[in-house]
SENU-203909 format. One record per residue: x, y, z of N, C-alpha, C, O in turn. Coordinates in pm, whole numbers, padded with zeros to 5 digits, always signed. Atoms other than C-alpha are relative to their C-alpha. Layout:
BEGIN
XYZXYZXYZXYZ...
//
This chain:
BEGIN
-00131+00040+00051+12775+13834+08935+00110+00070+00078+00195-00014+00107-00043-00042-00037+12970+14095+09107+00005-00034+00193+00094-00023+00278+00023+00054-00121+12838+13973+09423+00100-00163-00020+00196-00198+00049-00108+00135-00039+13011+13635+09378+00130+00017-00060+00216-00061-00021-00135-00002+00008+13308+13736+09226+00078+00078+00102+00200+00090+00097-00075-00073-00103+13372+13951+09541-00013-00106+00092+00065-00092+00187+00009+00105-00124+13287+13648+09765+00109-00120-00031+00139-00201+00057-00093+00095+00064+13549+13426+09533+00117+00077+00070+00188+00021+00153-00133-00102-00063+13817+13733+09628+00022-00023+00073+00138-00061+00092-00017+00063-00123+13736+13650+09953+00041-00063+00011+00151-00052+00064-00076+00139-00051+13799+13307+09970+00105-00001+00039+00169-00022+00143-00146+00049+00012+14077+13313+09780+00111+00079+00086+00207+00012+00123-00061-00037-00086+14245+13567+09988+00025-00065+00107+00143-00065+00144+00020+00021-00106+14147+13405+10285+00073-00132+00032+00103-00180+00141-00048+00159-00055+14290+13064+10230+00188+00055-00049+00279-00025-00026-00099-00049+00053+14600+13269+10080+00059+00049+00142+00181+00066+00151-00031-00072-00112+14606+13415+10450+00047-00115+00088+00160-00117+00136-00038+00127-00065+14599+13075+10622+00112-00032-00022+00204-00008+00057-00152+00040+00024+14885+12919+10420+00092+00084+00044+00190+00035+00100-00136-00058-00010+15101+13218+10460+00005+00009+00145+00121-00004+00186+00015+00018-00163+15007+13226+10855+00051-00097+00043+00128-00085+00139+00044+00134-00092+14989+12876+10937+00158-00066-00039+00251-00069+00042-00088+00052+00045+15244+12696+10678+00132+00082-00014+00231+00034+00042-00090-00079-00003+15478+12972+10601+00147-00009+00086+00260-00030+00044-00100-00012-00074+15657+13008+10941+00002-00084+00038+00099-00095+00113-00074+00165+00005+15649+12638+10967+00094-00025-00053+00192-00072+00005-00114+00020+00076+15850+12622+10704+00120+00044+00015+00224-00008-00026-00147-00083-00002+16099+12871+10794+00048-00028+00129+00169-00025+00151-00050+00096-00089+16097+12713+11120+00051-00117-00019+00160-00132+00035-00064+00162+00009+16175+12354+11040+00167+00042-00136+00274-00018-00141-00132-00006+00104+16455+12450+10764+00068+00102+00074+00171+00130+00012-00095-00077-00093+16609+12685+11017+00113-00094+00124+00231-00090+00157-00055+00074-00101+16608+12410+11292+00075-00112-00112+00176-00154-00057-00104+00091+00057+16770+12148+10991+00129+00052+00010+00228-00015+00041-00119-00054+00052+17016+12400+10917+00079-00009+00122+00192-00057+00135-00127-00026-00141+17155+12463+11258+00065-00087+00067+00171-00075+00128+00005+00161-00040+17101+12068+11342+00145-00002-00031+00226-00020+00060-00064+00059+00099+17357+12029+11067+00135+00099+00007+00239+00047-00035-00105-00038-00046+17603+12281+11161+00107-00031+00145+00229-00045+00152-00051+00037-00102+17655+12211+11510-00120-00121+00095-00212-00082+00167+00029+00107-00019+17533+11868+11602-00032+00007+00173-00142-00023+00218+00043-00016-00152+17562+11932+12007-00041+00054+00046-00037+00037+00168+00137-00122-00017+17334+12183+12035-00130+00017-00015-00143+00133-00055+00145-00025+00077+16968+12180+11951-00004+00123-00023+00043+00219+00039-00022-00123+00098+16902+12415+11699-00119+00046+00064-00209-00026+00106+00081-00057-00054+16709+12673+11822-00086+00149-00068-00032+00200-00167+00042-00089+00115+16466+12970+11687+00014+00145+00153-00056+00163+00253+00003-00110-00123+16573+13284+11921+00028+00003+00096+00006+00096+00173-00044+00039-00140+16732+13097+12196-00089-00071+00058-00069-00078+00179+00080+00139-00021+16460+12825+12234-00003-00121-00110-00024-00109-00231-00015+00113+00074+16494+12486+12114-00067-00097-00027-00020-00208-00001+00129+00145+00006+16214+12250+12040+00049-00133-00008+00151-00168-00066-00062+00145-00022+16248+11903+12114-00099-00083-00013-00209-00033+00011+00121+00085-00002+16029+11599+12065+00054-00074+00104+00173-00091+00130-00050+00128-00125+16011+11343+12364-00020-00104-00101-00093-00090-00199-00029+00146+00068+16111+10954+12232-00060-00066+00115-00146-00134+00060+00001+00050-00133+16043+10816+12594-00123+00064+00063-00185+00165+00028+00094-00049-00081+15793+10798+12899+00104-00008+00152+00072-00081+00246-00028-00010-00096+16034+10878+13148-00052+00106+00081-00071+00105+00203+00023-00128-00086+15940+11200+13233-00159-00027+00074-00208+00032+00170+00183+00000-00003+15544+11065+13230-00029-00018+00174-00063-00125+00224-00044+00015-00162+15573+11117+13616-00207+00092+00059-00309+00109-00008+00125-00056-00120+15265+11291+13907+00013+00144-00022-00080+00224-00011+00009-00118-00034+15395+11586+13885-00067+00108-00088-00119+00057-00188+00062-00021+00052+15249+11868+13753+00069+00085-00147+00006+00120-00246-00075+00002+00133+15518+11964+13496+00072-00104-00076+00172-00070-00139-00010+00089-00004+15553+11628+13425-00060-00009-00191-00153+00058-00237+00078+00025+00088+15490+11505+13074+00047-00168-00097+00137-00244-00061+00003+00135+00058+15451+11186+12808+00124-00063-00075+00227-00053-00009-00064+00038+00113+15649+11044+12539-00096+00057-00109-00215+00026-00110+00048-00013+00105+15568+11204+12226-00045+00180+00006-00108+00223-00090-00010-00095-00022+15555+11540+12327+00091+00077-00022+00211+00051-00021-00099-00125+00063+15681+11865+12214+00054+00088+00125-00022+00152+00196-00032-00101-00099+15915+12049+12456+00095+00124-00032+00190+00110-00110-00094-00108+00016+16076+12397+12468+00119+00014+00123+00105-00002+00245-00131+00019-00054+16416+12418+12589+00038+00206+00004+00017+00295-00079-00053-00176-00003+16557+12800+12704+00157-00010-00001+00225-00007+00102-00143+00049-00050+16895+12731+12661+00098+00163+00084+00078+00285+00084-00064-00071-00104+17144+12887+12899+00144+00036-00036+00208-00037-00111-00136+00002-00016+17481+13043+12938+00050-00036+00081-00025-00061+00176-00085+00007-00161+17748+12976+13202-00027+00057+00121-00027+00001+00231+00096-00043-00145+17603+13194+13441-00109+00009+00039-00133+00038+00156+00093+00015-00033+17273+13155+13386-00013-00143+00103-00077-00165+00206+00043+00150-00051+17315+12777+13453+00059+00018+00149+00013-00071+00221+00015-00016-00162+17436+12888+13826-00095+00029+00106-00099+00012+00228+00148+00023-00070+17112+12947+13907-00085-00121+00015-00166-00126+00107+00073+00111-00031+16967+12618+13868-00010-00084+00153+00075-00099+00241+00081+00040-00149+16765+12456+14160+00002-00125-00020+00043-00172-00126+00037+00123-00001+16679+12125+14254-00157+00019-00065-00201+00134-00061+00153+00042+00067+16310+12029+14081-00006+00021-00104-00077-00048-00178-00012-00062+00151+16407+12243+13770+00016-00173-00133+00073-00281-00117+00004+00095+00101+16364+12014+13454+00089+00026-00102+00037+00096-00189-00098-00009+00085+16684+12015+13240+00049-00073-00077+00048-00194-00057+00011+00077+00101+16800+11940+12912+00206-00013-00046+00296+00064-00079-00146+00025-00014+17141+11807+12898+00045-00115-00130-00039-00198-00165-00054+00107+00043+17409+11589+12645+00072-00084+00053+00155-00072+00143-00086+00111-00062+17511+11248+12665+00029-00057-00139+00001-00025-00255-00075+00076+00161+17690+11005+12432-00013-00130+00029+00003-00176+00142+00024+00168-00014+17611+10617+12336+00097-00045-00013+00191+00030-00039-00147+00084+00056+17874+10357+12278+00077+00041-00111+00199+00042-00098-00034-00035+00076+17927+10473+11965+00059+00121-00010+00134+00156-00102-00051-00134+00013+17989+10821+12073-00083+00136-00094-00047+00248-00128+00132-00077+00060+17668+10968+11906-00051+00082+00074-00079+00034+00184+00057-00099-00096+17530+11275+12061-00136-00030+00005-00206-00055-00093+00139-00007-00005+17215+11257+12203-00045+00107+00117+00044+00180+00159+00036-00099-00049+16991+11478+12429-00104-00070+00119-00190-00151+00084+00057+00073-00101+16842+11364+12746-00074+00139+00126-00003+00223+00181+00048-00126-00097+16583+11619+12986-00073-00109+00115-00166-00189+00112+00055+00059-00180+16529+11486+13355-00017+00107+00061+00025+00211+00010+00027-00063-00078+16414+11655+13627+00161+00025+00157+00193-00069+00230-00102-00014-00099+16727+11800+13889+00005-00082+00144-00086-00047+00220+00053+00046-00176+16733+11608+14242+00120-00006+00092+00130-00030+00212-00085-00048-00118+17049+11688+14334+00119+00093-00049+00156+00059-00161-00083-00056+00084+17344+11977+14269+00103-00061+00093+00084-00120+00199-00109+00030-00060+17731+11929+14326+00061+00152+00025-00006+00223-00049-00047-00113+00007+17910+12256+14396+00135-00032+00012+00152-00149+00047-00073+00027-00032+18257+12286+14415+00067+00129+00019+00036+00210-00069-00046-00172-00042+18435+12622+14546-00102+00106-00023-00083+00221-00063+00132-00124-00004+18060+12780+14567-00022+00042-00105-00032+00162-00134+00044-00051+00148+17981+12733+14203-00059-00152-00020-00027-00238+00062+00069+00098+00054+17794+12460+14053+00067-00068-00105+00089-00026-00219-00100+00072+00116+18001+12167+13903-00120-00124-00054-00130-00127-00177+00022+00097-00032+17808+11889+13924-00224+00013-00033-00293+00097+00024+00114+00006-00086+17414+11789+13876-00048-00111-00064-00017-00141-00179+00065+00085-00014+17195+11505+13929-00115-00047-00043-00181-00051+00060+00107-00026+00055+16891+11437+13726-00027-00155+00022+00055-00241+00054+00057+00129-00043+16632+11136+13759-00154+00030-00063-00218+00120-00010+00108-00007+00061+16313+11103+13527-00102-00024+00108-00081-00090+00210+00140+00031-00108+15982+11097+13717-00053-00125-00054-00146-00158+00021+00071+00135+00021+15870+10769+13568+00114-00140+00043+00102-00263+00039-00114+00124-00020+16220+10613+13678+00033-00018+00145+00031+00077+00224-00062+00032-00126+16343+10446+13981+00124+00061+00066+00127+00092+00185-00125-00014-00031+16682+10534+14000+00040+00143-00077-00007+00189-00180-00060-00094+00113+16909+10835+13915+00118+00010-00134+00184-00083-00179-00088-00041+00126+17115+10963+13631+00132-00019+00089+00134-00005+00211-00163-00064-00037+17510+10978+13684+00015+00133+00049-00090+00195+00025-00026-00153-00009+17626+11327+13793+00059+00041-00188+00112-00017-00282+00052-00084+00145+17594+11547+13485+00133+00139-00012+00106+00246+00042-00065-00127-00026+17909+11800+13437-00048+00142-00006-00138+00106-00082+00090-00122-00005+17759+12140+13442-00003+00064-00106-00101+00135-00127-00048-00011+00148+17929+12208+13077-00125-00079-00049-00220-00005-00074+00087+00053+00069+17692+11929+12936-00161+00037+00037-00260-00029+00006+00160-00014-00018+17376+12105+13064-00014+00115-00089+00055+00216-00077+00008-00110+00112+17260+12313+12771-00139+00072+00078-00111+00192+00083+00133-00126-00022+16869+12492+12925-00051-00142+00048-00031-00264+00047+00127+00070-00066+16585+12420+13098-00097-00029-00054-00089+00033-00160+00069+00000+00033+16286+12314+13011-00135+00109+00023-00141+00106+00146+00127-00083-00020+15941+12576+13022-00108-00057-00048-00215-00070+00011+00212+00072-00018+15648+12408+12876+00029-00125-00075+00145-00149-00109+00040+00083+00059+15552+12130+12719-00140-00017-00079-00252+00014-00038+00159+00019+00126+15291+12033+12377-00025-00105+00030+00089-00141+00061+00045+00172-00058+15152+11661+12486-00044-00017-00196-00131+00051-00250+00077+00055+00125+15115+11485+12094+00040+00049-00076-00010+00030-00187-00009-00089+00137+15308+11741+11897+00118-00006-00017+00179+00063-00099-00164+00038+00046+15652+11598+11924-00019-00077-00138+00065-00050-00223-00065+00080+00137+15602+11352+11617-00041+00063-00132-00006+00028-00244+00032-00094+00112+15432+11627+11412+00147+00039-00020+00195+00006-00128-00113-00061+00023+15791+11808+11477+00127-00104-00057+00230-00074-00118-00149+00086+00059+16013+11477+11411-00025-00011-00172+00054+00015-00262+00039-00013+00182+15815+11433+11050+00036+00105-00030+00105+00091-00131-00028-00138+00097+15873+11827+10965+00169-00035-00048+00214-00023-00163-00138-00003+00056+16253+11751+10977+00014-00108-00093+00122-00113-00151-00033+00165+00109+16249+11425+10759-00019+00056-00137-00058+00173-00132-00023-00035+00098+16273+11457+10373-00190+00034-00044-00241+00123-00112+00164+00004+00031+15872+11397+10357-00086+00107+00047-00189+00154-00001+00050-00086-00092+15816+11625+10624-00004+00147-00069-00105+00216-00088+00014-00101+00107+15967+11909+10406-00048+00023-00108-00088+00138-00130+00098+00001+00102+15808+11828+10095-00145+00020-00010-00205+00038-00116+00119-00025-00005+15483+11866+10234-00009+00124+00066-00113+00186+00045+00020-00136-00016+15567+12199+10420+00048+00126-00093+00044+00247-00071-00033-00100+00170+15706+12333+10019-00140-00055-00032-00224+00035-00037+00117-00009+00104+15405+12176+09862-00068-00019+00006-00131-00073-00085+00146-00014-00047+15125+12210+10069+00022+00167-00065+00031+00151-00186-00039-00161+00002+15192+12619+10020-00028+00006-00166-00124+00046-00233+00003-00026+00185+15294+12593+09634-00088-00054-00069-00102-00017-00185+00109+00071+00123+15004+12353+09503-00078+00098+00049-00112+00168-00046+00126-00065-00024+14751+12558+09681-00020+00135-00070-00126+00185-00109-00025-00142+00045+14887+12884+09558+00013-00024-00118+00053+00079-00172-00049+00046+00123+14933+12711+09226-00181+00013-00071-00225+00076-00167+00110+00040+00023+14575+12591+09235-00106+00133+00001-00192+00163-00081+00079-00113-00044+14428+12900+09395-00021+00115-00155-00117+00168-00212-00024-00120+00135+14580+13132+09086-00051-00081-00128-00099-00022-00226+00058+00104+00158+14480+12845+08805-00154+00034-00016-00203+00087-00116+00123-00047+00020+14112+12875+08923-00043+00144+00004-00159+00173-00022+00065-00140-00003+14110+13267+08967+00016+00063-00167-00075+00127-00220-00043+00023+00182+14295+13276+08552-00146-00060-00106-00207-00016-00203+00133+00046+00095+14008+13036+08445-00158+00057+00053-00261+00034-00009+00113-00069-00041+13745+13234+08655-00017+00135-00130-00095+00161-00222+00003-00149+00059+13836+13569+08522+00005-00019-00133-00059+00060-00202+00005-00016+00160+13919+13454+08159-00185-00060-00084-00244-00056-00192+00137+00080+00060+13578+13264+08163-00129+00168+00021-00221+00189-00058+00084-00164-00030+13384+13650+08286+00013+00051-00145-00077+00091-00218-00073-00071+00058+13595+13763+08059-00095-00010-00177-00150+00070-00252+00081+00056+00081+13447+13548+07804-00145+00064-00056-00186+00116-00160+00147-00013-00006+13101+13587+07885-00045+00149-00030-00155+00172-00080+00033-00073+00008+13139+13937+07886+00013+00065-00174-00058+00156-00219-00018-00036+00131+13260+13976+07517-00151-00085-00088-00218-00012-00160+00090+00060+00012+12991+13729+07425-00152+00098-00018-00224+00112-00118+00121-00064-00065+12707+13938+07583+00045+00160-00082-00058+00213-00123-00023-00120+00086+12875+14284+07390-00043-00032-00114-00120+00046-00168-00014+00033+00149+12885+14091+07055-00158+00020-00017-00200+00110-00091+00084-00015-00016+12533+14018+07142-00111+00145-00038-00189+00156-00132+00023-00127-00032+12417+14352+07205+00017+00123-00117-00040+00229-00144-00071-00064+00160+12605+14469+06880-00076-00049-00096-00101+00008-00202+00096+00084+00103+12398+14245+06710-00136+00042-00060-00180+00041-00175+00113-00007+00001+12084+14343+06806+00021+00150-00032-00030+00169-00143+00031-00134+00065+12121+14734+06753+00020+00008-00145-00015+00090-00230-00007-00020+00199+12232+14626+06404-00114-00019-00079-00150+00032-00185+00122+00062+00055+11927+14429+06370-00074+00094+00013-00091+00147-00096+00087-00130-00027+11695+14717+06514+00032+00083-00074-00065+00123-00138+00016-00089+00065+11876+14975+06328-00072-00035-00145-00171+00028-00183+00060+00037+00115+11813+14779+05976-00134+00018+00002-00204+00097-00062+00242-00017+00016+11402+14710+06063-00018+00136+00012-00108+00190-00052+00052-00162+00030+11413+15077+06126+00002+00089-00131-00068+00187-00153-00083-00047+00117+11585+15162+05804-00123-00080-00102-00211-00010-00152+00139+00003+00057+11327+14956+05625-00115+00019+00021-00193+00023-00074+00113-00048-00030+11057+15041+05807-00021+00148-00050-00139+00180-00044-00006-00124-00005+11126+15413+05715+00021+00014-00173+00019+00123-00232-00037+00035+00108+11203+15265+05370-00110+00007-00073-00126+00081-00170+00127+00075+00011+10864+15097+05345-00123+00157-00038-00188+00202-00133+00115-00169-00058+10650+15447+05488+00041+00096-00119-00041+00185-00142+00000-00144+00064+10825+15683+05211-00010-00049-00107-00016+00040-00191+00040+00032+00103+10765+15430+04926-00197+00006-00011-00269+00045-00103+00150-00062+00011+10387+15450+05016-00075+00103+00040-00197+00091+00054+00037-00126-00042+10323+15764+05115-00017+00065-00105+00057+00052-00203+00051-00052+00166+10133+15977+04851+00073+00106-00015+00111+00171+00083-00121-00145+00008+10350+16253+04736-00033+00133+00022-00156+00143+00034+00024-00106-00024+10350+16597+04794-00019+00130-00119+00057+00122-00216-00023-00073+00142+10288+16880+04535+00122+00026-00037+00212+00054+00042-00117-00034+00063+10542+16929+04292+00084-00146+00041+00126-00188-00067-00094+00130-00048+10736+16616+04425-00075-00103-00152-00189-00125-00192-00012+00064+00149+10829+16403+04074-00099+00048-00093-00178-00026-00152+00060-00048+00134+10676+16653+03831+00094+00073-00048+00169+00145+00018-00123-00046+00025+10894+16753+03623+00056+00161-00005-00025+00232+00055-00003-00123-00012+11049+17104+03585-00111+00108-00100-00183+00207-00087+00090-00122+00130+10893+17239+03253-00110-00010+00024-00168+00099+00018+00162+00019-00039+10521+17076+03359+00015+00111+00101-00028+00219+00060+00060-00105-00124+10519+17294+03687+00029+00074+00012-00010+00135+00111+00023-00130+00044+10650+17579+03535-00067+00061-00097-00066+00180-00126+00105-00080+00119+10390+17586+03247-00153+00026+00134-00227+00122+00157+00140-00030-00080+10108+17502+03519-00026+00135+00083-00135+00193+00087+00027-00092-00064+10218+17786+03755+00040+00146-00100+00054+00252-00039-00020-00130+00052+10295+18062+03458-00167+00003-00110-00253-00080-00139+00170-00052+00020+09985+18264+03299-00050-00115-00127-00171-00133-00123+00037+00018+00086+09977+18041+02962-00098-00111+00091-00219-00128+00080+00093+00142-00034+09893+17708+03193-00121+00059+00099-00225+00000+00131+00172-00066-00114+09626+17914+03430-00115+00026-00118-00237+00007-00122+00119-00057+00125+09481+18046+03104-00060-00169-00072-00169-00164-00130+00015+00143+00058+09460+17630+02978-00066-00053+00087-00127-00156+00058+00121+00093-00115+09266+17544+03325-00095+00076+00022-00188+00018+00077+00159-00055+00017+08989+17814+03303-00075-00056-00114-00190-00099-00106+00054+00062+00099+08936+17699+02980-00069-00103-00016-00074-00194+00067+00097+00153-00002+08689+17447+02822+00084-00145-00001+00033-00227+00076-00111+00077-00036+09003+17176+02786+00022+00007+00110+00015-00106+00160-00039+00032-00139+09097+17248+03127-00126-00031+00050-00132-00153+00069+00092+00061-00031+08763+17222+03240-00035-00132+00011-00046-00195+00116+00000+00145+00053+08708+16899+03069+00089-00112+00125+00044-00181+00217-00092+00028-00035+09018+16781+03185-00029-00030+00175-00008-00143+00218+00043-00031-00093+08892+16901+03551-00077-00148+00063-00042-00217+00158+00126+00036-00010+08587+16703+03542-00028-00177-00016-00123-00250+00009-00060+00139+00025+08765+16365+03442-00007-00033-00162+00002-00154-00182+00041+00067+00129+08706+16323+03063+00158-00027-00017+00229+00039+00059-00096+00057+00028+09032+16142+02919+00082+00112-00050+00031+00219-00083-00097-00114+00041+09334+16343+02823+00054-00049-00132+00167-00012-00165-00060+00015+00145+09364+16181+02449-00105-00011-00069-00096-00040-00188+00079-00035+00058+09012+16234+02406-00031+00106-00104-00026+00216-00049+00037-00065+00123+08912+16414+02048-00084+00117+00046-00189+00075+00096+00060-00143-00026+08774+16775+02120-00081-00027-00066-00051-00080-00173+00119-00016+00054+08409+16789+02039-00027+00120-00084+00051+00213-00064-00009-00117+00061+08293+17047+01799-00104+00092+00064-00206+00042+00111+00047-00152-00075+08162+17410+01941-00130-00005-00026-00184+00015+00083+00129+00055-00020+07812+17333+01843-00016-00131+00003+00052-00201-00072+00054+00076-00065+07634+17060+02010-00138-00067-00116-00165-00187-00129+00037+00053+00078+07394+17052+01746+00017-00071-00132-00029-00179-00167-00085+00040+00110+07572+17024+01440+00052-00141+00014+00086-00190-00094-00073+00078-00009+07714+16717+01582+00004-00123-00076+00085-00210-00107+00084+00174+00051+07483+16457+01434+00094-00037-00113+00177-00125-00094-00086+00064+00071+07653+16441+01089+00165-00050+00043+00218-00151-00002-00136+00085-00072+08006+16384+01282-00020-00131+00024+00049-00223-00021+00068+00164-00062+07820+16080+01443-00016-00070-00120+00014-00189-00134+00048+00121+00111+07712+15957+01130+00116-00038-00062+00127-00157-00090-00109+00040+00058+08028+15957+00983+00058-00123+00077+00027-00238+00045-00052+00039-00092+08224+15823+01256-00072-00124+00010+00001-00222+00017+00070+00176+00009+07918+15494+01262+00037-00063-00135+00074-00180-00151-00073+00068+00161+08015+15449+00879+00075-00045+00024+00091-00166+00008-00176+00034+00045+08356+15457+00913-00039-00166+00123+00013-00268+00076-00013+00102-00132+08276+15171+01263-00038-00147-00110+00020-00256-00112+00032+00081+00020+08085+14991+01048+00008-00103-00148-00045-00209-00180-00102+00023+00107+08319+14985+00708+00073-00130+00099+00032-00245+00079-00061+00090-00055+08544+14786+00953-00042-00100+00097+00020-00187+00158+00009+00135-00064+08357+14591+01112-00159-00041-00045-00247-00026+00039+00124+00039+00080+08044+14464+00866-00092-00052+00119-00188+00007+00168+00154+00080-00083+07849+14214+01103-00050+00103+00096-00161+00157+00095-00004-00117-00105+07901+14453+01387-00141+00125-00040-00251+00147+00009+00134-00097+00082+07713+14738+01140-00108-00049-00014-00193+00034+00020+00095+00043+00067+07443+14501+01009-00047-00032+00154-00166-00002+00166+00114-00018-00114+07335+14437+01393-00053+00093+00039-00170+00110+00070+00060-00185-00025+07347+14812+01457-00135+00015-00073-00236+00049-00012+00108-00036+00144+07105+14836+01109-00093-00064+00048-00202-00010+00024+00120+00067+00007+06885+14593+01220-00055+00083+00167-00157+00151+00167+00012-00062-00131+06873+14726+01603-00087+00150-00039-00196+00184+00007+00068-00137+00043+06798+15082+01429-00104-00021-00079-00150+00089-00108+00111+00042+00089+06521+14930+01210-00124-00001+00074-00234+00049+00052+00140+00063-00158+06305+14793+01540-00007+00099+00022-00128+00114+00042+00019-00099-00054+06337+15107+01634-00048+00111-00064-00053+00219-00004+00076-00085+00099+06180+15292+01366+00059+00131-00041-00006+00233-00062-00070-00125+00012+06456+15534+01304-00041+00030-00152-00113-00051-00211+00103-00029+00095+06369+15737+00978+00126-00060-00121+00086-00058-00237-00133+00035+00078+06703+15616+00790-00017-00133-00007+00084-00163-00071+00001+00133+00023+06611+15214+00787-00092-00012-00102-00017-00080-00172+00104-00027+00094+06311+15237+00522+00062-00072-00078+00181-00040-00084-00019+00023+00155+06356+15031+00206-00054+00075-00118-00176+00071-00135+00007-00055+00208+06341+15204-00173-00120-00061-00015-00148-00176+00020+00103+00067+00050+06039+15164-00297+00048-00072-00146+00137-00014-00208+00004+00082+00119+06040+14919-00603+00041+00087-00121+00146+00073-00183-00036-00032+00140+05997+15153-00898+00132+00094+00003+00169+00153-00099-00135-00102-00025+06322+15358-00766+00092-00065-00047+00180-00008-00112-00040+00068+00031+06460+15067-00820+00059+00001-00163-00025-00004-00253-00033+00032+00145+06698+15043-01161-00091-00158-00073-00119-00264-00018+00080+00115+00045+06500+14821-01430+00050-00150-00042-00019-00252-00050-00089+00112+00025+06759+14572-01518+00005-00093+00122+00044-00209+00118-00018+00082-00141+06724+14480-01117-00149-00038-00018-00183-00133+00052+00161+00039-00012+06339+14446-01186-00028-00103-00117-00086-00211-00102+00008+00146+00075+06349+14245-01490+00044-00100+00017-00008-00209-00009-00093+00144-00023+06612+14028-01393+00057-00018-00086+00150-00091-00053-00088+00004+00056+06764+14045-01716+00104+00062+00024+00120+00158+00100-00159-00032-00062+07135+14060-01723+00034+00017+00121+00132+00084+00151-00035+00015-00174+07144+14016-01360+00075-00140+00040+00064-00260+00019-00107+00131-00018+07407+13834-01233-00028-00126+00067-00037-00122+00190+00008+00164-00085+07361+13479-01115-00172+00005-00018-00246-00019+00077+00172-00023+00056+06970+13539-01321-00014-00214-00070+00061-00311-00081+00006+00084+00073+06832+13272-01486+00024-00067-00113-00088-00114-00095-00033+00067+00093+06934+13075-01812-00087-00008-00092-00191-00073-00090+00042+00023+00163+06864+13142-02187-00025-00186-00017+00053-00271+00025+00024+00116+00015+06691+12815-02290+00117-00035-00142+00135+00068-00208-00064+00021+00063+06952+12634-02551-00076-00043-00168-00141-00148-00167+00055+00050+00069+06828+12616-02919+00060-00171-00017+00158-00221+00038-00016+00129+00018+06798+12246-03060+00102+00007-00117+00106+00115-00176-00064+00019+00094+07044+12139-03313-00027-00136-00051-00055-00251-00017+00057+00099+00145+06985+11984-03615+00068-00111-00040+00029-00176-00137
//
């Protein structure tokens, strides 16, 4: 990620470098040369004392070897009064003339002949290399500079910069790009930007989640974990167990007991072992007061078994009223005397 957002930097710098290189001092060139156009009309406006010119014509389109087309970009050095006393014959110069109308225009031929007049230069002669014939004589006032190089193809790039279209595309080639450039670096960075709050929230999420499972997991482990001594007994229990009365209650036969697993609401047995039997017997009475059938299977169970307590009464032990059957309840029936 860091890797391509430093290679985006790049770019965008880089095309940020172009425009301000390339378009920039276009711009401040062509609205320099309108301005000056537009102040003084007989002059080509110039950037530093050179004047760019587009060729309209193939006069110049001549053999020679500074010779050039129609449609070509030329630089003009313009001159003062005494420079222009130096001019030669062959020199290529850029001079005004005027149409019927009296419209300034700008005309560059090649020199082919000077006039002098009291050993100064009044006078000169120019004649295109693609033309037959020469120019008029040229006053030496209307020769503004010479020519030095020539662009072949880049005069009508320079006539469009000055036109209304021409400028609009050297303002808003510059401003959309720089418009565009900063729109996508805004929705780059706010979209990181994004991603990166996203990916925190995230992150926040999950230690919440981890801490919780830890929190019950740790929850979980101390609800089943067997306890430790003394942990939830109460105060008075584990200060009777550790003072002498409760030590003296676990040597003992109860503590013993107790020890050994017998129930803790179990009935203390009595101190002899033998003696016990009548307890037992009681204790089967009383079982079998409350619960009759219960007893009478016991009775019969202890009968098969020849215990010495199942035996029936012998007969004559028996009361006699149960042996005669008189007055016995549900007995037989006095016969009814007859009536008369």
């Amino acid at each position: 990620m860091e890797k391509k957002d430093k290679v985006k930097r790049i770019v965008g710098i880089a095309v940020l470098a172009v425009l301000t290189v390339i378009l920039l001092p276009i711009l401040i060139v062509n609205l320099t040369l309108i301005i000056k156009s537009s102040i003084n009309p007989d002059v080509p406006p110039d950037i530093f004392g050179t004047a760019p010119l587009a060729v309209m014509t193939d006069s110049m389109n001549g053999d020679e070897e500074d010779s050039f087309a129609g449609g070509a970009l030329i630089l003009i050095d313009l001159l003062d009064e005494e420079e222009k006393q130096d001019l030669t014959v062959g020199q290529i110069v850029t001079f005004r003339d005027t149409d019927e109308n009296g419209d300034v225009f700008f005309v560059t031929h090649r020199i082919v002949e000077i006039g002098k007049e009291g050993g100064r230069i009044a006078t000169v002669t120019t004649r295109g290399d693609a033309n037959t014939g020469n120019d008029a004589p040229t006053d030496i006032a209307d020769v503004l500079g010479v020519c030095t190089s020539s662009i072949g193809g880049l005069g009508g790039f320079a006539i469009f910069l000055q036109t209304p279209a021409g400028i609009l595309v050297c303002v808003g080639i510059p401003v959309l790009a720089y418009i565009v450039y900063d729109v996508l670096r805004i929705y780059w960075n706010n979209r990181k930007a994004k991603a990166d709050t996203v990916i925190d929230e995230k992150d926040a999420e999950i230690a919440r989640l981890r801490a919780l499972v830890e929190q019950q997991n740790g929850a979980a482990e101390a609800a089943f974990a067997p306890p430790e001594y003394g942990e939830g007994v109460p105060a008075e229990a584990q200060a009777f167990a550790e003072g002498a009365e409760g030590q003296a209650f676990a040597e003992g036969a109860e503590g013993q007991a107790l020890a050994e697993g017998m129930p803790a609401d179990a009935e203390p047995l009595p101190e002899n072992a033998p003696d016990a039997a009548p307890y037992a017997d009681e204790m089967a009475a009383e079982e079998m007061a409350a619960n009759p059938s219960d007893g009478y299977a016991a009775f019969e169970g202890a009968e098969d078994a020849g215990q010495p307590g199942a035996e029936e009464a012998p007969a004559e032990d028996m009361p006699a009223q149960e042996q005669s059957g008189e007055d016995k309840p549900g007995g037989e029936e006095a016969p009814l005397e007859e009536e008369e």
